[in-house]
N, C-alpha and C positions, 0 to 999 in steps of 0.2 A: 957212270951208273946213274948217277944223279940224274941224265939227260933223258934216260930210260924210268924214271921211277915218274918225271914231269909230265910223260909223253904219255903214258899210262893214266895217269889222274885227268887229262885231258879229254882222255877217250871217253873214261867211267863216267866225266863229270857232265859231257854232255848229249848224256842219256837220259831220259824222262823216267821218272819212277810209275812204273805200271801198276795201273787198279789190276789184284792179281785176285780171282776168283775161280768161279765156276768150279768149287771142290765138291767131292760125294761126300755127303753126310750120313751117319749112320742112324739105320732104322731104327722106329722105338724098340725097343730094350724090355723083357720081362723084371718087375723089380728084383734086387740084386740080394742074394743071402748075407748077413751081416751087416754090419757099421758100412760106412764110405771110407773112412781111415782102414779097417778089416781087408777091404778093396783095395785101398791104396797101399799097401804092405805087400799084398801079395802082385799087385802091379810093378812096386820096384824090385823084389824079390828075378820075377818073369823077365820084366824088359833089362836090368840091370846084368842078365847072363849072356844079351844077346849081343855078341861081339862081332855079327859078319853079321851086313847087311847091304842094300843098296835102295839110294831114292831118287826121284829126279823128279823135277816142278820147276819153280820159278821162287824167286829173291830180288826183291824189291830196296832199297836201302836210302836214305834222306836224311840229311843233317840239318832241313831249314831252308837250306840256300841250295844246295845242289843233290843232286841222285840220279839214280841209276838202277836199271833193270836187266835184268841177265837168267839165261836157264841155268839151271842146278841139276850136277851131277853129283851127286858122293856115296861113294865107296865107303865102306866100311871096312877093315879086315883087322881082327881084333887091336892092339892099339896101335896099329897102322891104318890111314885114310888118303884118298886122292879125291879132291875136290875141283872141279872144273866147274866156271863161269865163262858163258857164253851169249856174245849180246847178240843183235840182231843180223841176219845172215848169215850166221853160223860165223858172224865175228869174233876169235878168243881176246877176252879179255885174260885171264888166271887159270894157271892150272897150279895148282896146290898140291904136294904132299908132303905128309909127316909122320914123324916118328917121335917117341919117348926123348929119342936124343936131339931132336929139332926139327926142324922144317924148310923147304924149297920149294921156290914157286916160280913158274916159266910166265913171264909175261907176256901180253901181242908184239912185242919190240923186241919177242927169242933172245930177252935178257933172263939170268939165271938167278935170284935174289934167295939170300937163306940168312935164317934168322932163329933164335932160340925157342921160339912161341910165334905161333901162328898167329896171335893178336898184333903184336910187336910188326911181323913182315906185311901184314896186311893194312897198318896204320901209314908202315913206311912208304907201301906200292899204290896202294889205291885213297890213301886219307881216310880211312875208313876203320876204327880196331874191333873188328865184329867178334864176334866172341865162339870165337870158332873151338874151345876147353869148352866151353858149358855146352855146347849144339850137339857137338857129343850126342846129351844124356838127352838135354832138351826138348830136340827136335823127334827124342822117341815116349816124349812128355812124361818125364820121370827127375826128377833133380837130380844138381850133380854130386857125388858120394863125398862125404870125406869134408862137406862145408855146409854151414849153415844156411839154414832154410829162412828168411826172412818174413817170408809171409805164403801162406798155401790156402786157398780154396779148392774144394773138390765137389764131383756133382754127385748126385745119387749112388754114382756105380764104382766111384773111387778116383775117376779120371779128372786127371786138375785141368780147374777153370782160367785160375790165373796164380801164377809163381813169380817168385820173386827173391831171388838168388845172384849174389855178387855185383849189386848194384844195379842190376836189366831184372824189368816185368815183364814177364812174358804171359799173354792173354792166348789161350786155347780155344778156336773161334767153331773149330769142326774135326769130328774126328772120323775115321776110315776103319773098316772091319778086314783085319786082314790074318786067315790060318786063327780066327777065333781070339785075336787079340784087336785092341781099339788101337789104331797107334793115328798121333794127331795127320791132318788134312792142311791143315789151313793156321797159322798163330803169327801172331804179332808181336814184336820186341821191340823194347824203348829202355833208354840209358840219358837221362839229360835232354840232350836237342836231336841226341841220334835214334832212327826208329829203323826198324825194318821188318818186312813181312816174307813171308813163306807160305806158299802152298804147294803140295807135294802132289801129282798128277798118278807115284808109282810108286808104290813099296815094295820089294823083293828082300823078307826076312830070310838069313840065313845063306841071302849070295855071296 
């Protein structure tokens, strides 16, 4: 297994981390009834029930010295997710899935790795512990429930600018209008030396 988790970090490592842009940003906005915290109440209230979704973009990830670029596929379906990362050519790099009860993920080497926490199996496969618990809530720009909130900015409308939750800031760079909800576009995450970016090309709430 060991020779499978080497061969895998190999792949990931020598990939180039992609300038990832070109997201739609949402048009100006009538100002907003209430506080921004008012807004942002009724934002986690909204996004926090939406437990079936699907997005796909791109995921960028850098430690300094090496990184790596790949499309992003994930599934939502309430607290079950399948994640796929795909580098260039339609090369797999990780398919991900998990449950409450754990996690497994198929490597390009059609090795089988499972592990308690998706941070844990993806630290082990690709050198990398992305915080694949908090992306969760994150990536539909809402913090995650049940843990403290370290630091929140919010913009006019309620929607955060920059969060900071379980040791990763995550910066809110552009957000997308989708069924009358802002859900982020584009944000950037950092933890120490580790950084990674997302931009979402597709929202489909409720797949």
């Amino acid at each position: 297994m060991a020779r499978c988790v080497t061969g895998t970090r190999r792949i990931v490592a020598g990939l180039a981390l992609a300038v990832l842009g070109g997201c739609e940003t949402v048009p100006p906005l009538p100002p907003p009834e209430g506080t921004p915290e008012q807004a942002w109440q009724v934002r986690l209230q909204t996004l926090g029930k939406l437990d079936n979704w699907l997005c796909t973009g791109r995921l960028g990830v850098s430690d300094g010295n090496e990184g790596f670029s790949a499309s992003l596929r994930w599934q939502q379906a309430g607290d079950g997710y399948e994640i796929r990362l795909t580098g260039p050519l339609g090369q797999g790099l990780a398919h991900v899935s998990g449950t409450p009860g754990g996690v497994a993920m198929r490597t390009s080497d059609q090795e089988t790795l499972v592990a308690p926490t998706p941070e844990a199996l993806l630290e082990q496969s690709l050198g990398w512990p992305l915080p694949i618990s908090g992306l969760r809530y994150w990536i539909l720009g809402i913090s995650m429930p049940d843990m403290p909130v370290d630091f929140r900015e919010l913009d006019r409308w309620g929607r955060p600018v920059l969060l900071a939750q379980s040791g990763w800031h995550i910066r809110y760079l552009n957000y997308t209008r989708v069924n009358g909800v802002d859900l982020p576009s584009s944000m950037a995450l950092e933890r120490d030396t580790l950084s990674a970016r997302i931009s979402v090309s597709r929202w489909e709430p409720g797949s």
